[in-house]
Backbone as a printed PyTorch tensor [residue, N CA C, xyz], in Angstrom:
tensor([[[ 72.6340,  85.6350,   9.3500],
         [ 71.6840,  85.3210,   8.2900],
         [ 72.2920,  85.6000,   6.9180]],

        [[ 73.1810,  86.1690,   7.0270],
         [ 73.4870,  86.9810,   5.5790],
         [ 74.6690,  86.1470,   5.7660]],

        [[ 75.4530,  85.3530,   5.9280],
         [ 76.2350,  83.8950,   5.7430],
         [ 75.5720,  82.9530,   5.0500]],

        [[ 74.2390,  82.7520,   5.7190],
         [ 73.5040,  81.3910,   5.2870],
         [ 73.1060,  82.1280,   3.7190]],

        [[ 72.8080,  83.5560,   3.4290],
         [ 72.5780,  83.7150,   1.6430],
         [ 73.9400,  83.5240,   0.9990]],

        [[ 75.3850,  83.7690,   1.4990],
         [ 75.8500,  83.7350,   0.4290],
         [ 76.4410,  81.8430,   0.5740]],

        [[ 76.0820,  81.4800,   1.4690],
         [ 76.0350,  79.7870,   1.4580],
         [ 75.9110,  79.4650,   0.3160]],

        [[ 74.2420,  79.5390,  -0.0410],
         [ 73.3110,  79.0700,  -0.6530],
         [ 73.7530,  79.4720,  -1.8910]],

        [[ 74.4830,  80.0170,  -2.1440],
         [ 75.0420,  80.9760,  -3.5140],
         [ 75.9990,  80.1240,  -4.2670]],

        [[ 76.6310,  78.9770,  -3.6530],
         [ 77.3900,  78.8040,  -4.1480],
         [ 77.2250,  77.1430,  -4.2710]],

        [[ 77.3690,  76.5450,  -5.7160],
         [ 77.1630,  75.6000,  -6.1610],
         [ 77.6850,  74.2660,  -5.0790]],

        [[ 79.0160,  74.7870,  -4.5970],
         [ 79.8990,  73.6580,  -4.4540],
         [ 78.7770,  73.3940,  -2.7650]],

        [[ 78.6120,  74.0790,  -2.2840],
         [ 78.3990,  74.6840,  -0.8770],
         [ 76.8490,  73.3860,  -1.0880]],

        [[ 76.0480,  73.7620,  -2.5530],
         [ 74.6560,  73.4480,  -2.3380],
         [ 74.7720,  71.7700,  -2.8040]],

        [[ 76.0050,  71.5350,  -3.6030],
         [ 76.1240,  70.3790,  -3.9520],
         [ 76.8130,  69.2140,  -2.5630]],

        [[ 78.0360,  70.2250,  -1.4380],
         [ 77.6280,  69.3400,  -0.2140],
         [ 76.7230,  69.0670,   0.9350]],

        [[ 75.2870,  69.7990,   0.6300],
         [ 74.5930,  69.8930,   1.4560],
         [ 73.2880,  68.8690,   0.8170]],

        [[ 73.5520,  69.2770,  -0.3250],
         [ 72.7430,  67.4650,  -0.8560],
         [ 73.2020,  66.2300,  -0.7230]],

        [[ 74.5610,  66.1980,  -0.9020],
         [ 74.9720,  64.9770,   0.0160],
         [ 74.9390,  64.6250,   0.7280]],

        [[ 74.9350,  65.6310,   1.7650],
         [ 74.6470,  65.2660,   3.0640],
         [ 73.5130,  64.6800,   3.6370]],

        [[ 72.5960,  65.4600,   2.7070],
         [ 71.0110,  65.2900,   2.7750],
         [ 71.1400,  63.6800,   2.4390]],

        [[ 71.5140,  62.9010,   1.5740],
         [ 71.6120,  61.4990,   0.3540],
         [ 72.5000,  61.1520,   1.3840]],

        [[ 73.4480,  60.9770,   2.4450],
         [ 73.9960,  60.6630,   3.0410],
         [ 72.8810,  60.1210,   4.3180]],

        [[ 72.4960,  61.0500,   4.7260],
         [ 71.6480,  60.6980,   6.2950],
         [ 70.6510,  59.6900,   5.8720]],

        [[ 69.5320,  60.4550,   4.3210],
         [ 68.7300,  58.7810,   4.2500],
         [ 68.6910,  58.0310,   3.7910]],

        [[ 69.9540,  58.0310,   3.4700],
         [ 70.6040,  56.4640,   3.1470],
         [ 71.2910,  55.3740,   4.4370]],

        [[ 71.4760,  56.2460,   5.1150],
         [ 71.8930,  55.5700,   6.7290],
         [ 70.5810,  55.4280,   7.5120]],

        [[ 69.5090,  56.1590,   6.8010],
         [ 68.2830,  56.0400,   7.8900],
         [ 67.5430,  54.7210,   7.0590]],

        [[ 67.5580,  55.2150,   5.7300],
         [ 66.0600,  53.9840,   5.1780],
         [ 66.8640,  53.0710,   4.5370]],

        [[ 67.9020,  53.0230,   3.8750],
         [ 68.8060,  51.7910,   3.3730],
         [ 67.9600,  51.4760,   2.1540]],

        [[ 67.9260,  52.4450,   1.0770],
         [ 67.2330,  52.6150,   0.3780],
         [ 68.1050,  51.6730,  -1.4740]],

        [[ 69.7220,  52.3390,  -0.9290],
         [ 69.9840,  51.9410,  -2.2420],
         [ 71.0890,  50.5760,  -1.8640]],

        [[ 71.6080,  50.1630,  -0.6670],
         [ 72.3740,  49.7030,  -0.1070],
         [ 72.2750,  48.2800,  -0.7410]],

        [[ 71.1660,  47.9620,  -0.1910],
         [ 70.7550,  46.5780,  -0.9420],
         [ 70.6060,  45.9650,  -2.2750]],

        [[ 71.0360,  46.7440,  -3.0590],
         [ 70.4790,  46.6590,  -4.5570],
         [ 72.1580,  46.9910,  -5.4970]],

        [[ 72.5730,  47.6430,  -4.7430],
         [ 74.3040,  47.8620,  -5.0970],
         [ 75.2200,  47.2770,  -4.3520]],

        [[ 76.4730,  46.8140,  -5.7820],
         [ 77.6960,  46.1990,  -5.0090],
         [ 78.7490,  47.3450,  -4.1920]],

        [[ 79.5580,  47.0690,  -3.5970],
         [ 80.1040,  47.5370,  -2.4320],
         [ 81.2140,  48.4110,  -3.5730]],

        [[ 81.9750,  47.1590,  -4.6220],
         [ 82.5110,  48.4370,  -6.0810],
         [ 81.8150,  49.5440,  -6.2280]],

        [[ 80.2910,  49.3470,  -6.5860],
         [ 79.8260,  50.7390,  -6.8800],
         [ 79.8910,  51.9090,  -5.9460]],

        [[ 80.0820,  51.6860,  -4.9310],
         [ 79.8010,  52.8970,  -3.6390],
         [ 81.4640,  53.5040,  -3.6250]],

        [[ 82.2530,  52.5910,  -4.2700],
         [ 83.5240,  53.2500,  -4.4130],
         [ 83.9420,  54.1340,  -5.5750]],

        [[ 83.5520,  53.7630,  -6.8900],
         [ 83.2370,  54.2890,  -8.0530],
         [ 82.0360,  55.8400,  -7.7140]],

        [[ 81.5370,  55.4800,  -6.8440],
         [ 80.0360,  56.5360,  -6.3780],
         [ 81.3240,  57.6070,  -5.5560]],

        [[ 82.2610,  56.8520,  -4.7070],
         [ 83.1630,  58.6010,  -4.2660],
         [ 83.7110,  58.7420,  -4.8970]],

        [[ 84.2900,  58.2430,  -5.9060],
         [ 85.5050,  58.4620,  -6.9240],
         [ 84.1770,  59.9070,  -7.4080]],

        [[ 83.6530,  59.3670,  -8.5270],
         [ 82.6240,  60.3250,  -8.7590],
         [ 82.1800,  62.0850,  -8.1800]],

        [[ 81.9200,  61.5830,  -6.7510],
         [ 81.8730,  62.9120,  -6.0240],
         [ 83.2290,  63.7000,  -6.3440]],

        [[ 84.4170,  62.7120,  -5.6870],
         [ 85.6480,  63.6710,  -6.0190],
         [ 85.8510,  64.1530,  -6.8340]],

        [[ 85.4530,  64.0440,  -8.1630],
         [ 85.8330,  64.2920,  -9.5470],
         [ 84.6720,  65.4000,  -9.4370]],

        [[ 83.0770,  65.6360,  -9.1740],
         [ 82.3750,  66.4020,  -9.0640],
         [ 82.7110,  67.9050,  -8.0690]],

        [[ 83.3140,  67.1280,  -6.7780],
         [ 83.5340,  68.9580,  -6.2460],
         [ 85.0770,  69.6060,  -6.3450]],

        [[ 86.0260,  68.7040,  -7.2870],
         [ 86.9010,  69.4520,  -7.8850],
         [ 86.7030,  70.3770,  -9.1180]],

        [[ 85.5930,  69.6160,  -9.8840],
         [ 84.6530,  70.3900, -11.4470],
         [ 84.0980,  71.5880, -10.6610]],

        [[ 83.4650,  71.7500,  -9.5040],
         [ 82.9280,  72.9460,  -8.8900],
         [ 83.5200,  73.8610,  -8.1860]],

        [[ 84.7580,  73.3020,  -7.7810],
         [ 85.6870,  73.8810,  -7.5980],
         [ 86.4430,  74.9580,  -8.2050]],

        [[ 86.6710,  74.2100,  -9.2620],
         [ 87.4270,  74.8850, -10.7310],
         [ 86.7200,  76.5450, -11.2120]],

        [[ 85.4340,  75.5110, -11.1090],
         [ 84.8370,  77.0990, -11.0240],
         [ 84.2730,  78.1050, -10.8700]],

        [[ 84.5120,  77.4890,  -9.1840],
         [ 84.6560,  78.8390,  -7.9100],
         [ 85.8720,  79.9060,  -8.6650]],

        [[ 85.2680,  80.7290,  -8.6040],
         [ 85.9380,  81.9850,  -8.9920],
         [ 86.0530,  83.0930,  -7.8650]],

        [[ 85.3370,  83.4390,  -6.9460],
         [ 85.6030,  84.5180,  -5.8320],
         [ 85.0100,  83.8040,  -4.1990]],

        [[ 85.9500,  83.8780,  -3.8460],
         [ 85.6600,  83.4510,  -2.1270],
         [ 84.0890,  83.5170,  -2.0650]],

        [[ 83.5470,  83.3830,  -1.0190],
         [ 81.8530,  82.9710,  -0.7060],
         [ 81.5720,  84.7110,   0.2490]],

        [[ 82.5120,  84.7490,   0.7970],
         [ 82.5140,  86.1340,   1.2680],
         [ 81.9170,  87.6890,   0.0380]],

        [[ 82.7580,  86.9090,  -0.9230],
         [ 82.4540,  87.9800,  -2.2150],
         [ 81.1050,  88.4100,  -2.6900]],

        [[ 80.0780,  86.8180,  -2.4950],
         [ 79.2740,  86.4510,  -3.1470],
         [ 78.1130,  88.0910,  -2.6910]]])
């Protein structure tokens, strides 16, 4: 239990678990699929990558620390 708090502690940790979340119902309801070109969904990971290297940066102490 005391894993799952310092999880939650940490930005990068909460920012891939919303994706994940935006990942599943988007494979379940096909919500934005239809309405965007196939460029944008590539520009959309470029994006992420550039986002959990910024959170990355500044991770400052292991998750253990937290």
């Amino acid at each position: 239990m005391n894993t799952l708090k310092t999880i939650f502690k940490s930005k990068t940790m909460m920012f891939a678990l919303a994706l994940a979340i935006f990942g599943v119902l988007e494979m379940n309801l096909k919500v934005f699929a239809p309405h965007l070109s196939p460029e944008f969904f590539g520009w959309f990971s470029i994006l992420i990558s550039v986002i959990v290297a910024v959170l990355r940066v500044f991770t400052t102490m292991p998750l253990d620390k937290k």
